[in-house]
N, C-alpha and C positions, 0 to 999 in steps of 0.2 A: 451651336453645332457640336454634335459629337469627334472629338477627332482625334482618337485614340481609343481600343478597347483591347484590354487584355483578358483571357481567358486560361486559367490556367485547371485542370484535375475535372475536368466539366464535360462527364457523358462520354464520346467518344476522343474528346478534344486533351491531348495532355498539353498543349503549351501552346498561345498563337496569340499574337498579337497583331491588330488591324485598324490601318493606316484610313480614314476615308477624306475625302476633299469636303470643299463647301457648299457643293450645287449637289451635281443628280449621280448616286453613285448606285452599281447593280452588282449584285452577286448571282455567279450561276456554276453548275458543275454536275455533273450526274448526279442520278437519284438516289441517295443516301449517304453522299458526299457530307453531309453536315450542316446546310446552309441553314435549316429550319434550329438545328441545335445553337446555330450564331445569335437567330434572332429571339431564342426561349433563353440562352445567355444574358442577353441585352436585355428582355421582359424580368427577367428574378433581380437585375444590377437594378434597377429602376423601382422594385419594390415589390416586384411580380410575388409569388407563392414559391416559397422555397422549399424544396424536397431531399432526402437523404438522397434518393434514387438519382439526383443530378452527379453525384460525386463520382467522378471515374474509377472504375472496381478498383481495388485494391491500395485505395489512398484515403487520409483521414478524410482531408479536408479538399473541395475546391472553392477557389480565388476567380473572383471578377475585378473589372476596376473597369472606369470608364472618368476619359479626360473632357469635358465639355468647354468650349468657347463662349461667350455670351455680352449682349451687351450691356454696357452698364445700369441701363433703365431698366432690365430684365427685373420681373417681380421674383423670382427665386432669391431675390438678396436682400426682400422685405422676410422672407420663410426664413433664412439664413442668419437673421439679424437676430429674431422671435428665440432661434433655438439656438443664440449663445455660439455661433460659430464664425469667425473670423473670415473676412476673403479681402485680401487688399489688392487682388485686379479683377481682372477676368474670366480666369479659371478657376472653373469646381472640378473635385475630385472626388468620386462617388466610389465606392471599393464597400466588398459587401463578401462577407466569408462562410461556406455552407458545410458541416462536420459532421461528420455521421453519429458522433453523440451528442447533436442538437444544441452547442454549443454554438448556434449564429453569431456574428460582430455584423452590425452595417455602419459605415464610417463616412463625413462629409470632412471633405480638408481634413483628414486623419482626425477628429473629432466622434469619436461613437455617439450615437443619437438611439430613438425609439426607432422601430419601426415603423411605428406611426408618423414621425418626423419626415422618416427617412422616404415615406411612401409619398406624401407630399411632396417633397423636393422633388422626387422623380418625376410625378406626375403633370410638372407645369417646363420639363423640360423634354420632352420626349412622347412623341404620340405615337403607338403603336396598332398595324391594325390587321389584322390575321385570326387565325384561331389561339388567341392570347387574350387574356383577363387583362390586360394591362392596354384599357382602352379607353378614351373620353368619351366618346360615342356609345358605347354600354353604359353610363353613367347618368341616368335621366335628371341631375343635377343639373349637369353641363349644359344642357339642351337652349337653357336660356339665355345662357353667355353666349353658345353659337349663334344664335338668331338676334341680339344684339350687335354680335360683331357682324353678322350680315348685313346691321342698318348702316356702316358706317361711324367715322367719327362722331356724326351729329348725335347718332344713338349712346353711341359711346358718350360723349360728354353730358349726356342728358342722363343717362344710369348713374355717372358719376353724380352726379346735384341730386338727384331722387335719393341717392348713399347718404350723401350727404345731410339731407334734409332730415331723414330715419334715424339719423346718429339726435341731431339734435332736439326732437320727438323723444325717441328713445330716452335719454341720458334727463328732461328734463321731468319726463315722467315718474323715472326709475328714483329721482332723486323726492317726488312729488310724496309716491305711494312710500319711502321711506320715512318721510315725515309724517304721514299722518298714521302709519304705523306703528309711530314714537309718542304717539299721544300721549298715553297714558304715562311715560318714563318722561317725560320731556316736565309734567307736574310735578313729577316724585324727584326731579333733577333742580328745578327751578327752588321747588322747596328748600332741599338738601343743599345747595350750595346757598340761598340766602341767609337758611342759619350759620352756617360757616363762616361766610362773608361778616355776620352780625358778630360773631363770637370775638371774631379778631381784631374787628373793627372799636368792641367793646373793650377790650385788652389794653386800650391807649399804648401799646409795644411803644418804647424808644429805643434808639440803637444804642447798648453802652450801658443800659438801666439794670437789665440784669449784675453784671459786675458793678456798679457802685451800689444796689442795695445790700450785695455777699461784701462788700466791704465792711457796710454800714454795721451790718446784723453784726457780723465780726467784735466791732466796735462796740457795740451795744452789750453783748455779750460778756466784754471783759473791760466795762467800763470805770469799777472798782477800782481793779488790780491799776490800769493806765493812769487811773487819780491818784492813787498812791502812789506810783513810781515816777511819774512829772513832777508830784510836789516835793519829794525827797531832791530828784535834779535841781527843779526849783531854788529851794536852800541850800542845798551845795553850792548854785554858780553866785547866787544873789539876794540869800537870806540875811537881814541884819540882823536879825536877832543871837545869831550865834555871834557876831564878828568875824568870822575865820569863813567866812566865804571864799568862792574862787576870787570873787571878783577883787574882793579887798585885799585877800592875799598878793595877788597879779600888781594891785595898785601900791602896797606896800614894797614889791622888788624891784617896780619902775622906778618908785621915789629913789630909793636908795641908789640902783646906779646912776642916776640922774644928778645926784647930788657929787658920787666920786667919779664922773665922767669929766666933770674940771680940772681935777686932779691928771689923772691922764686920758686925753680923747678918744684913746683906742676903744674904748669902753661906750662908746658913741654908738659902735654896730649891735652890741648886745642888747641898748635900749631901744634902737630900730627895728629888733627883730622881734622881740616880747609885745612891745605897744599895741601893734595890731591883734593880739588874742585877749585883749582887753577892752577891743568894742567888738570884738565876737562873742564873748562870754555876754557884752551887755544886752548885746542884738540877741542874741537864743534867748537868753534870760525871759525878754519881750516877747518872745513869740510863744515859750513855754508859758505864760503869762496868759496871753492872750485864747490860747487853747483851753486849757484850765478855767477860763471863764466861759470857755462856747459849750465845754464839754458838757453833756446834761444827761441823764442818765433815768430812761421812766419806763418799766417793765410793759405800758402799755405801746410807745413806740417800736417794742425790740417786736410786740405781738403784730403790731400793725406789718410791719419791713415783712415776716415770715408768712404773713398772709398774702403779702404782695410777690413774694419771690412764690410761692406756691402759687397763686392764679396763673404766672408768665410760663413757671414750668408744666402748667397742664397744658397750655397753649401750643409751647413748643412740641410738647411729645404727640399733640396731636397733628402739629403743622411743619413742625421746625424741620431739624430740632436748633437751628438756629435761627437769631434773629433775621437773615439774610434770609435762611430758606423760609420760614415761615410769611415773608412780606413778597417773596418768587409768588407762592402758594396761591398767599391773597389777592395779586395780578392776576394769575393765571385764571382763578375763580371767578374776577369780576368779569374779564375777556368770555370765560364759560357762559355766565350766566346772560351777558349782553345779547350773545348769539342765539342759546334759547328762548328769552323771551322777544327776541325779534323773528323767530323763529314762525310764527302766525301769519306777520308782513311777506316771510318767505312765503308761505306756501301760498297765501294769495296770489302772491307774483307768477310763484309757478303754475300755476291755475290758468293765468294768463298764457302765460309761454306757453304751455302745453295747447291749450287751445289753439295758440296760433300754429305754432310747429305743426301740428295734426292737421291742419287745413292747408298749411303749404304742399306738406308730404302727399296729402292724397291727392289734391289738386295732379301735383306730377303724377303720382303712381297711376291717378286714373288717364294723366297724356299721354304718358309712357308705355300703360296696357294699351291705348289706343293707337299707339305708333306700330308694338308690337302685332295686333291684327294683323296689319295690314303690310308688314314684312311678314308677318306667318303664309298671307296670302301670294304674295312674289315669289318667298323663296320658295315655297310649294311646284310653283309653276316652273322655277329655274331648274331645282336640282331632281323634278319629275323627265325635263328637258335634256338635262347632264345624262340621266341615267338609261334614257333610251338610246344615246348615242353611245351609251358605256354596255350595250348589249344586253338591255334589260328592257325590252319592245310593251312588258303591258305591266310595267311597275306603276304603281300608287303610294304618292308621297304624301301623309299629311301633316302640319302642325298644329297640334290641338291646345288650347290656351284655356284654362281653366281657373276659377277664383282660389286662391291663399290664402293665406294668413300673412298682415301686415309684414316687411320685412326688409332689408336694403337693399332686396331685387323690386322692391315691387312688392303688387299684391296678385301676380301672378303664379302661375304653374305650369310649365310649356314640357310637354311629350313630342314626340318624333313618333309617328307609326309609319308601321309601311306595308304594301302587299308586293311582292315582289313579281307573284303568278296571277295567271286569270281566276276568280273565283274564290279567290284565298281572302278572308278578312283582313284589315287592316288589325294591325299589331303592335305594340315596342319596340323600335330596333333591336331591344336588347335581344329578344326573342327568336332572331333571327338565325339560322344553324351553318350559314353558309360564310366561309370566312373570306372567299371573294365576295359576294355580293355586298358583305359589311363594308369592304376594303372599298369598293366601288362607291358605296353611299358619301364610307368620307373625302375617298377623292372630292366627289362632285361637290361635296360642304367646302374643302377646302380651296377649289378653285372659285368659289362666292365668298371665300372669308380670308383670304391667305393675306392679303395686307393691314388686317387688322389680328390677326391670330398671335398672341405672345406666344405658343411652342414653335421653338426652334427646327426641332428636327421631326421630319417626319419617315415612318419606317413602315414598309407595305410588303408582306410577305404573302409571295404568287397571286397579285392582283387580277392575274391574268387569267385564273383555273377557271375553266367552263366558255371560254370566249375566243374568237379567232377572225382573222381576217379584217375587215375596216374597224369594226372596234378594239381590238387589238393595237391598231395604228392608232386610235382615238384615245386609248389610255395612253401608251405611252408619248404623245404630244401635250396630252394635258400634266402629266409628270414631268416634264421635262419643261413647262411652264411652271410651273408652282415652283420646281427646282431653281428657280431666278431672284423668288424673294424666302424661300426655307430649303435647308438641306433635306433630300432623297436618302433614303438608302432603300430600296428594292429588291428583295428576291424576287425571280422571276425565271420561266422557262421559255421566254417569249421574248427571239433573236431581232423582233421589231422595237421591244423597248429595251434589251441590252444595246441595241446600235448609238441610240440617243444620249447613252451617259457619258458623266465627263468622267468617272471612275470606272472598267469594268477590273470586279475583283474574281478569282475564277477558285473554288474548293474542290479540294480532292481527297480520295479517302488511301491511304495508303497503308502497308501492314511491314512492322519495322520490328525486327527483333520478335519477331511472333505475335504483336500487339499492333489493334487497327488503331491510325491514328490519323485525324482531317488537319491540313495544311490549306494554306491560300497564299495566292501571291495575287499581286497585282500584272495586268496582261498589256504587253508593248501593242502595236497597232499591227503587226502582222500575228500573234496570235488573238488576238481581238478577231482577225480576219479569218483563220482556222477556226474559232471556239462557236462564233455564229456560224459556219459553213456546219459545224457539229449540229448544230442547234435547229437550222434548215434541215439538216437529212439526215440524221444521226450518223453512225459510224461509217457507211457509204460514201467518203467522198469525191465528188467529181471537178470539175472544170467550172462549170456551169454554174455549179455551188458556190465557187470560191467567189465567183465573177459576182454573183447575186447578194453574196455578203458583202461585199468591198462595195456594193453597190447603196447598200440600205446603211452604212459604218457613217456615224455623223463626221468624224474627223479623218478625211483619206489620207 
């Protein structure tokens, strides 16, 4: 529900704010009072057609806002989610700014959007129905969602599974024709990675291999110079041939304290401390020893190592560049390649699917066309029914159902025509030039669909032009029904359907400081009782009047 609307710099309106309820609420006031300017306010907040010309003379800019209630299931908060916009209860806020250097803002929860967004949003919150663009009813889209929700739930959940069924058609199709569209890439990919896979796979990679064959080469390299300089250590720690090695040296200064350590003991830690770099000279000795024989030195090895470190590094730079990334690589390729060449078994499979899918879908789509007949056929009769009692004595309603193109309505295409006079062809609703008799149409839609209808609010401006007497009485009871499961808001000049609301709000035009300016208030129960005695007899009032308002007033 709408339940809040600000207006501010808009047409004759410089500031006004309006309060409505949650059932059946009516605006009335003299004729140029502003009321139709409330409801082309509310049509531009919503998404309407935005004009310079709206802007109150002599200001940049006018401001709309509009507070909406809703509840949680409401599909505006599947729209809401789509476009990145935040709502953690209930409330939307819809605020939309019009500049006379065409510098528009439209804002959802202070969030700027498209207009395109922004028109959407409005238009699953708010039905409007007047001489305004801002109508589902002109929308020969809609047409088949209204004669849906005409069927009831069972239609409804049956549209749903038909959705449903086309998503999954759809999707295994869409996935079918991309496969076999990849034919040709899917051989040159198959290809392309089995060489790859072969390449690496050929490489024998070990982890660790590159750094010991860069040692190796190293080694190989300066294999000379490390033999000459081991064997010089060599004979230094443990060469006999000289005598004067470390080692003998070492064993010559142990003997010696060893021999005057009986003399005095103190000399006991000196020979403690030495002794031990005496089997460490022995032990390196051994081990320089044993290197010295492993070492081997052959121009053909150092070629072989550099041949080998050059295969790894073409490898890596193609895959790597480390051994880590280059074996990522290799996985990821084998995963690649397993997919493509199962990729045949896929489309088989999909072949299947599709087949099947396509025969569920139509199976529905053709119960679904045949369910909709035959509500094409009722509601024909109903709201032909609705609309002679809404003072429309030789109207012709039809729904015309026509083949489509596959799609998740259906393979349907549903128009609304209508003859409104004797002689007059059937037509498009949209075609229609009369903004009450439009108004009248969706009435009578809405009192066959108002329990299944997700808009909340509905707004009918002078549903009543052209009509008087029991029909008059008959709109406004039928408004005042629908007002019980969606909010009313009604312009109207017809003191039989102001009596009926639970809001009467009342516009006036006033001139303040030299500038006209419309105001509204809301009306206690005895100007309620004044404003229809106006509305019965215009400015004439008598007795009789008042007695006859107070009489038709739903709440005395």
């Amino acid at each position: 529900m709408l339940e809040r609307l600000y207006i501010k710099n808009f047409a004759l309106i410089a500031e006004l704010e309006i309060s409505f309820c949650e059932h059946f609420n009516v605006m009335t006031g003299e004729t140029g009072a502003g009321k139709s300017i409330v409801i082309d306010a509310v049509s531009v907040l919503l998404g309407g057609r935005a004009q310079t010309e709206y802007v109150r003379s002599g200001m940049d800019k006018a401001v709309l806002e509009g507070v909406f209630y809703l509840p949680k299931q409401h599909k505006v908060f599947d729209l809401l989610k789509e476009a990145g916009i935040e709502s953690d209860d209930q409330v939307i806020v819809m605020s939309r700014e019009i500049a006379v250097n065409g510098r528009n803002a439209c804002r959802v929860n202070g969030r700027t959007i498209t207009l395109g967004q922004y028109r959407s949003i409005g238009l699953v919150i708010v039905d409007i129905h007047g001489q305004h663009d801002h109508q589902s009813l002109l929308q020969s889209e809609n047409h088949i969602n209204i004669l849906d929700q005409f069927g009831g739930k069972e239609q409804l959940n049956t549209v749903r599974e038909l959705k449903e069924k086309h998503t999954k058609w759809f999707l295994a199709k869409k996935e079918l024709e991309e496969l076999q569209a990849r034919g040709k890439e899917r051989l040159q990919r198959i290809d392309f990675l089995t060489y790859q896979i072969a390449e690496i796979r050929e490489a024998q990679l070990k982890s660790g291999e590159m750094e010991e064959l860069s040692r190796e080469a190293q080694v190989l390299a300066n294999a000379e110079r490390i033999s000459s300089q081991l064997n010089e250590a060599y004979r230094c720690l443990y060469g006999p041939e000289r005598g004067v090695s470390a080692y003998e040296l070492v064993s010559k200064a142990l003997a010696g304290i060893f021999d005057v350590q009986k003399i005095d003991p103190s000399l006991e830690k000196l020979y403690t401390q030495l002794e031990p770099s005496l089997y460490e000279i022995e032990e390196t000795a051994a081990e320089l020893r044993n290197y010295l024989d492993k070492i081997e030195y052959t121009p053909e090895r150092l070629e072989q190592v550099e041949r080998r470190r050059q295969a790894i590094k073409d490898v890596f730079k193609k895959y790597g560049p480390t051994f880590e990334e280059t074996m990522e690589f290799f996985e990821r390729a084998q995963l690649e390649l397993e997919k493509w060449e199962n990729s045949t078994d896929r489309a088989r499979e999909l072949e299947s699917i599709v087949e099947e899918a396509w025969l569920a879908y139509h199976d529905k789509a053709r119960y679904v066309s045949d369910r909709r007949k035959e509500l094409g056929k009722i509601l024909e009769e109903r709201i032909t029914g609705e609309l002679i009692e809404l003072a429309m004595p030789d109207v012709r309603f039809s729904v015309t159902i026509q083949a489509s193109e596959p799609s998740v309505r259906g393979v349907d295409q549903v128009a609304f025509l209508i003859s409104p006079n004797p002689g007059e062809p059937l037509l498009p609703v949209s075609k229609i030039a009369s903004g009450g008799e439009l108004s009248r149409i969706m009435l009578a839609l809405k009192i066959l669909t108002a329990d299944y209808d997700g808009i909340g609010t509905l707004i009918f401006d002078e549903i009543d032009a052209g009509i008087g007497g029991k029909a008059v009485q008959r709109v406004a009871e039928k408004l005042e029904t629908i007002s019980k499961s969606q909010q009313v808001i009604c312009v109207t000049h017809s003191p039989l359907i102001a009596a009926l609301a639970d809001l009467h709000l009342y516009l006036e035009k006033n001139v303040m400081e030299g500038r006209t300016k419309t105001l509204v208030r809301s009306l206690t129960h005895e100007e309620r009782v004044e404003e229809l005695s106006r509305m019965l007899g215009g400015e004439k009032q008598t007795t009789e009047l008042k007695q006859h308002a107070l009489k038709i007033l739903k709440k005395q």
